[in-house]
VOGU-3710 file (C-alpha; in Angstrom, 3 decimals, decimal comma):
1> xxxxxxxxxx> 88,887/112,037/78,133  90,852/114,188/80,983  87,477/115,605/81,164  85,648/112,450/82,525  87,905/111,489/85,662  88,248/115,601/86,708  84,566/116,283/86,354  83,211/113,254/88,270  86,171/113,851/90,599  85,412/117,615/91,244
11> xxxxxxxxxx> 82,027/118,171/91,028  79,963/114,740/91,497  80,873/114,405/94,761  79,382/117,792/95,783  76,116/115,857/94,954  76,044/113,153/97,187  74,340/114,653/100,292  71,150/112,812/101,116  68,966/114,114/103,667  66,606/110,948/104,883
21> xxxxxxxxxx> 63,343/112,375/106,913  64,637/114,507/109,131  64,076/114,209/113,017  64,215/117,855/113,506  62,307/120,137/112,657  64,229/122,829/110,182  65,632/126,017/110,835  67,802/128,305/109,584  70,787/127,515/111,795  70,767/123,803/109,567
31> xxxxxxxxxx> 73,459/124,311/107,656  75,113/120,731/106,236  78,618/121,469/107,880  80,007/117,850/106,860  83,465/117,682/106,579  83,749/115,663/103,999  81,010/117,773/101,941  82,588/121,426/102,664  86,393/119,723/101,930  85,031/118,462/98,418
41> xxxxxxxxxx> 83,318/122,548/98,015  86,795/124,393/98,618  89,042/121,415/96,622  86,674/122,264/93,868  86,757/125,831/94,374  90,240/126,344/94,836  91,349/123,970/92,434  89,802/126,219/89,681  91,094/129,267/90,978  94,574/128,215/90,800
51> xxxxxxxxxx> 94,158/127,252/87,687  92,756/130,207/86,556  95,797/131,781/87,985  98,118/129,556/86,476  96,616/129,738/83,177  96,123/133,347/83,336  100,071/133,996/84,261  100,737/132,147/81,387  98,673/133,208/78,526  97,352/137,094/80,683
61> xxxxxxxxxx> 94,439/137,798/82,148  91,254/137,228/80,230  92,582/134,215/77,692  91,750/131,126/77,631  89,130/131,174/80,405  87,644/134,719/80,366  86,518/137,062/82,753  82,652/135,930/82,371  83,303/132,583/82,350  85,321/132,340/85,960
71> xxxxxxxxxx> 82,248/134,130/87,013  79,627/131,629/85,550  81,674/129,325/87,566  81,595/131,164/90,903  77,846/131,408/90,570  77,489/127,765/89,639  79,530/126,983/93,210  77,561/129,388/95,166  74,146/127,510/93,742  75,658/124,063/94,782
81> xxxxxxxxxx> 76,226/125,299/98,302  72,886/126,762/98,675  71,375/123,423/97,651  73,634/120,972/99,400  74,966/123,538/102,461  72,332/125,520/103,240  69,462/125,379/105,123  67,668/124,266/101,907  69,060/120,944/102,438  67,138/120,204/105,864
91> xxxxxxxxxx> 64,089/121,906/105,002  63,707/119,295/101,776  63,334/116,527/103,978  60,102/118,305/105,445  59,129/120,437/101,985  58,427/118,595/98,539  58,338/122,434/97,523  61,994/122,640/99,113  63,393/119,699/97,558  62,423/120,738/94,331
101> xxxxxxxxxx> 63,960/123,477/94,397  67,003/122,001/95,943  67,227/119,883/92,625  66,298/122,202/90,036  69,039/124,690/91,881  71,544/121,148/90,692  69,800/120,539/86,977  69,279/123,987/85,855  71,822/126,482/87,667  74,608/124,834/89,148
111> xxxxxxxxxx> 75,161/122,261/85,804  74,948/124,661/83,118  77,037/127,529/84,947  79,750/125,136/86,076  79,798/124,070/82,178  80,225/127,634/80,835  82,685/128,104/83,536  85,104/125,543/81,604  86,079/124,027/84,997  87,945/121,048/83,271
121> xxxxxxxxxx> 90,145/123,377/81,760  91,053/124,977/84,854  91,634/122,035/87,073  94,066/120,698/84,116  95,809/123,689/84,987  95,575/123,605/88,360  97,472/119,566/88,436  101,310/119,413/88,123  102,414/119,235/84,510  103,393/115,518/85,365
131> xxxxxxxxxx> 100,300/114,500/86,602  98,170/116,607/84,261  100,301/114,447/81,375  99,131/111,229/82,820  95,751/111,435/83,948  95,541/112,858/79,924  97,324/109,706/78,777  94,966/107,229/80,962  91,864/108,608/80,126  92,883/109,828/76,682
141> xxxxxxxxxx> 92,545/105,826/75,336  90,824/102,457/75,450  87,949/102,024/77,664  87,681/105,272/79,012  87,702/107,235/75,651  84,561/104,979/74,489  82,874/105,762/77,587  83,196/109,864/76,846  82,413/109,525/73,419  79,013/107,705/74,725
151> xxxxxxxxxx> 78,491/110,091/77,374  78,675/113,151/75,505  76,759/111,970/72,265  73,951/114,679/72,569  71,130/112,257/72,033  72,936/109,902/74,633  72,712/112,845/76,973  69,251/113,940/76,264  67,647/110,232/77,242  69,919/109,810/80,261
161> xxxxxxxxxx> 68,747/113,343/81,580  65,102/112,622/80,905  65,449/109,203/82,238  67,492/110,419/85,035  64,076/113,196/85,737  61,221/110,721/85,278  62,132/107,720/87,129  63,277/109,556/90,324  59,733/110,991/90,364  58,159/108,012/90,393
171> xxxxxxxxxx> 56,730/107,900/93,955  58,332/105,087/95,207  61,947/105,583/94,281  61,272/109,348/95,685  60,118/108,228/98,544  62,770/105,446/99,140  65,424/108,662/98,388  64,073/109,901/101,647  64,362/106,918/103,536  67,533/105,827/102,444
181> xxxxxxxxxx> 70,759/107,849/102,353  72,165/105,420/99,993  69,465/105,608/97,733  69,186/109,570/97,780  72,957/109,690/97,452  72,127/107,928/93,904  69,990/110,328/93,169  71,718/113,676/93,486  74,563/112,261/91,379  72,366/110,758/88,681
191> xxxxxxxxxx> 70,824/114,848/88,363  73,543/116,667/88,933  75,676/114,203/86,456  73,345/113,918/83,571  72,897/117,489/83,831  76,413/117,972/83,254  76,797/115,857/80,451  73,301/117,495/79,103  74,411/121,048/79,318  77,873/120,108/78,025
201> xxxxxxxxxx> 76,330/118,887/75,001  73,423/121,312/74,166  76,012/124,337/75,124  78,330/123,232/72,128  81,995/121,440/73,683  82,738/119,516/71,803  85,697/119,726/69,269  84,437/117,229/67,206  81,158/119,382/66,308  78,765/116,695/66,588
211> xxxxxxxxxx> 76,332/119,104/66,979  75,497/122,557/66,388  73,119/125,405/67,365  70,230/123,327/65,625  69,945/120,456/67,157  70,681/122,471/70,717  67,867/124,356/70,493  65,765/120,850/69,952  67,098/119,423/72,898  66,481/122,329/74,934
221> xxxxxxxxxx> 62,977/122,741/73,267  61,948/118,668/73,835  63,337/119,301/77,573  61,575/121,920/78,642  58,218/120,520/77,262  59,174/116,976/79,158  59,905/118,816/82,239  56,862/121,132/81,950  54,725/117,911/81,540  56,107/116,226/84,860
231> xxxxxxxxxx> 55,487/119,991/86,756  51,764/120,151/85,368  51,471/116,616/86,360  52,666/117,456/90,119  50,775/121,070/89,646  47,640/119,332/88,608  47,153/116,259/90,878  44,469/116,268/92,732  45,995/113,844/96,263  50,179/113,700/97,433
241> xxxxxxxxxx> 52,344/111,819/95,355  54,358/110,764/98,264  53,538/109,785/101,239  56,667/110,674/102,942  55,380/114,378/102,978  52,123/113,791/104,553  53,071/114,004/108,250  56,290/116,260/107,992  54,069/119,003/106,147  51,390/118,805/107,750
251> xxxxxxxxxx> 53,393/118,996/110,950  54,884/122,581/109,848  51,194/123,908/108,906  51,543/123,024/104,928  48,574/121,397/103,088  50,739/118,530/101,479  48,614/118,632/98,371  49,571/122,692/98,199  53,137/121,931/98,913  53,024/119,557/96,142
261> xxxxxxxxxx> 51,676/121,850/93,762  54,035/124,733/94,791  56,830/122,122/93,579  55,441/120,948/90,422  55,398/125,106/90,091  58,676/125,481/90,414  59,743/122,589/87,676  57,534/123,959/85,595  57,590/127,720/85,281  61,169/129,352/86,450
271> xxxxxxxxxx> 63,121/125,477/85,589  61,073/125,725/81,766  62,065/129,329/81,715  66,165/128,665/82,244  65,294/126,529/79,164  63,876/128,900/76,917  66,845/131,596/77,676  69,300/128,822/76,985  68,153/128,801/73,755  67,477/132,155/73,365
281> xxxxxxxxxx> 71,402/132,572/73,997  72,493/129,731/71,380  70,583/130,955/68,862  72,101/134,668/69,777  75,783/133,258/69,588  75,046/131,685/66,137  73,373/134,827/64,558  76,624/136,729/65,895  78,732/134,111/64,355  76,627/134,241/60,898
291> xx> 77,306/138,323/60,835  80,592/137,692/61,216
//
């Protein structure tokens, strides 16, 4: 249950940049330079490479967390800065196309290679012994144990991901996201944190094995197809979802109904396609394991 207090501590936070219509227009010198934002980016960061260097002092370089894996996680930081630092960030109040792909950068890159990464792992390393021992004992018990176990039931995880998708996409919650920092703040946290808890399940940690390669592969199989569905929808429509693009497209030369499509593109094809090689790698790791 460590895992629940250092992953929503580290990494949720990163998430909670909203970027109401902006006033501007965009450019590339918009980079998100809040203070509070880049702080929460380098604790995160350099919380997991001391830890890493901790750990690998310890047990030597390569165990435990392996060479790969700190590298999943350094790409899995660099994708959360280009979708909540970069210029990205301003442009999505102006682009649907942008802000998809400022969310599909949190679902599908950032979650799953912060997972592989085994960030909780480092972080645990990275706390004094003492306080590693406590926040274990706290969260290790009672309330906050049930809440994990719910959490991280893959069929819990599934719903609250596809839930999470579909009713942020329903045009006016997506358009109140873009009127209201408060309410696009929600929103980055409920993706970014059901995406965690989604890839942690379908990419196997859990040491209780409540699931296997099997049922992965069905999760990332119903996923994609869900996901698909909402891009063809956006692909397919014929008028704007959301008004709140109208006049900000339109103002930097983009047909809104184009830039719409472009976006329901982008969650369909490349998003359905990180999907597919998902499974592609579960079912490789449990054909390795059966030769063994």
């Amino acid at each position: 249950m460590r895992a629940l207090a250092l992953m929503l501590a580290a990494a949720l936070p990163l998430a909670a940049r909203a970027h109401a219509t902006a006033e501007l227009p965009p450019s590339w010198s918009n980079w998100n330079s809040a203070p509070w934002l880049v702080v929460s980016m380098l604790l995160a960061a350099g919380g997991y490479a001391l830890g890493v260097r901790r750990l690998w002092r310890n047990a030597g370089r390569g165990r435990g967390i392996a060479l790969r894996q700190a590298g999943a996680f350094a790409a899995g930081w660099l994708a959360l800065a280009m979708a909540l630092v970069s210029p990205l960030d301003a442009l999505g109040g102006w682009l649907f196309s942008a802000h998809m792909v400022q969310h599909e950068l949190l679902m599908v890159v950032a979650a799953p290679l912060l997972v592989l990464g085994r960030p909780l792992a480092a972080w645990a390393w990275a706390l004094p012994a003492g306080a590693s021992r406590a926040v274990g004992r706290w969260t290790g018990r009672g309330p906050w144990s049930l809440l994990w176990g719910a959490l991280t039931d893959p069929l819990a995880a599934w719903a609250l991901h596809a839930l999470a998708l579909w009713s942020w996409h329903v045009p006016a919650l997506f358009d109140a996201a873009l009127h209201d920092e408060a309410v696009h703040i929600a929103q980055h946290v409920s993706f970014l944190a059901t995406a965690l808890f989604f890839w942690w399940a379908v990419l196997g940690h859990d040491p209780r094995g409540r699931y296997g390669p099997g049922p992965s592969v069905a999760y990332l199989f119903t996923t994609m197809l869900h996901t698909a569905a909402l891009g063809a929808l956006l692909s397919l429509a014929p008028t704007p979802w959301y008004p709140a693009y109208l006049i900000p497209a339109a103002s930097l030369g983009v047909d809104p109904v184009q830039d719409q499509q472009l976006g329901g593109l982008v969650m369909w094809v490349p998003a359905g396609f990180a999907y597919v090689a998902a499974a592609l790698s579960v079912v490789g790791r449990m054909l390795t394991r059966v030769r063994a």
